[in-house]
N, C-alpha and C positions, 0 to 999 in steps of 0.2 A: 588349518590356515589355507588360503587361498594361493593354490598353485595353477601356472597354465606354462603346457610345456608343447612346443611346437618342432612339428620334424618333417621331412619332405623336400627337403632345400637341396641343391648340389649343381651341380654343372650343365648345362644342357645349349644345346645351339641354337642359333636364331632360328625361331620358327616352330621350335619342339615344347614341349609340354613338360608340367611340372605339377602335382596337387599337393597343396600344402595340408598338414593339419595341424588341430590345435585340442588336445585334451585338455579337458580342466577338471580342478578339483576342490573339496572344499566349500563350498557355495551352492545353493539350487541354482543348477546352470540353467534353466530354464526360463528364468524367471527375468534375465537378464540375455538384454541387446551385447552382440559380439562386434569387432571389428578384428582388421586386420590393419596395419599401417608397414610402409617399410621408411628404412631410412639411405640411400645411399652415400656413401664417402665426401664426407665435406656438406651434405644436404640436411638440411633439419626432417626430422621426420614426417611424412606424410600419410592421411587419411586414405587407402586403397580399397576399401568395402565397408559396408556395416550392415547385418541382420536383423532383424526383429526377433521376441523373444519364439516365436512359434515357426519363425523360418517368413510368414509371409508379405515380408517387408524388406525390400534390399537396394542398398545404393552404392553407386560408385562414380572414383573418382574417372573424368573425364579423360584419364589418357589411359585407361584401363578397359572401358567401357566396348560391348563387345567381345572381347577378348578371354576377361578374368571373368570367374561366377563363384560365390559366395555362398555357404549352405551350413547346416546345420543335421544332428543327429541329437538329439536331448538326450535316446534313452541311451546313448553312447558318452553323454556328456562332452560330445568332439563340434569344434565347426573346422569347417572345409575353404580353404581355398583352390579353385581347379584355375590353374594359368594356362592357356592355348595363346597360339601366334608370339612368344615371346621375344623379344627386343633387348637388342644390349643394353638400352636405358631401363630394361627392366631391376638387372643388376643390383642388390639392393639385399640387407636385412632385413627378411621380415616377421613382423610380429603382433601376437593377438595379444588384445585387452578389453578389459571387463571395469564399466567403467564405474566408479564408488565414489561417494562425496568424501572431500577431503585428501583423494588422490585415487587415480588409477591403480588400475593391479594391469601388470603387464609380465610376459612368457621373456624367457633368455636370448628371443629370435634365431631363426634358421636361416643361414645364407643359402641368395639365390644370384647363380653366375653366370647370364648368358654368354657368351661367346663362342667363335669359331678356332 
């Protein structure tokens, strides 16, 4: 079955860093595009990166841009999140998915806590 389990998350101060990851299992992870989304308290969840299936395709969402970088390892079957310059709006669950017709498959999310 299709597992994705995500770690990396914890407390850090404005301005400090954080790399997220995301193992997956289950599936030829290769063969499929990754994203990361997070959701913060009271906010619907939102789109924060997305990969291509070989790594050489990446986007991001416009308050991230700069800052977060998005990557991938196949023969690890891990993608990467790397957060620099972070922001108390960054605050937020986040979490990888893998997207399937008929519904997503999505990891149990790792919280990430800016503050001083």
């Amino acid at each position: 079955q299709v597992q994705l389990v995500e770690s990396g998350g914890g407390l850090v101060q404005p301005g400090g860093s954080l790399r997220l990851s995301c193992v997956a299992s289950g599936f030829p992870f290769s063969r499929y595009a990754m994203s990361w989304y997070r959701q913060a308290p009271g906010k619907e969840r939102e789109l924060v990166a997305v990969i291509t299936t070989l790594g050489g395709g990446t986007n991001y969402a416009d308050s991230v841009k700069g800052r977060f970088t998005i990557s991938r390892d196949n023969a690890k079957n891990t993608v990467y999140l790397q957060m620099n310059s972070l922001k108390p709006e960054d605050t937020a669950v986040y979490y990888c998915k893998r997207p399937a017709t008929g519904g997503d498959y999505w990891g149990q999310g790792t919280q990430v806590t800016v503050s001083s």
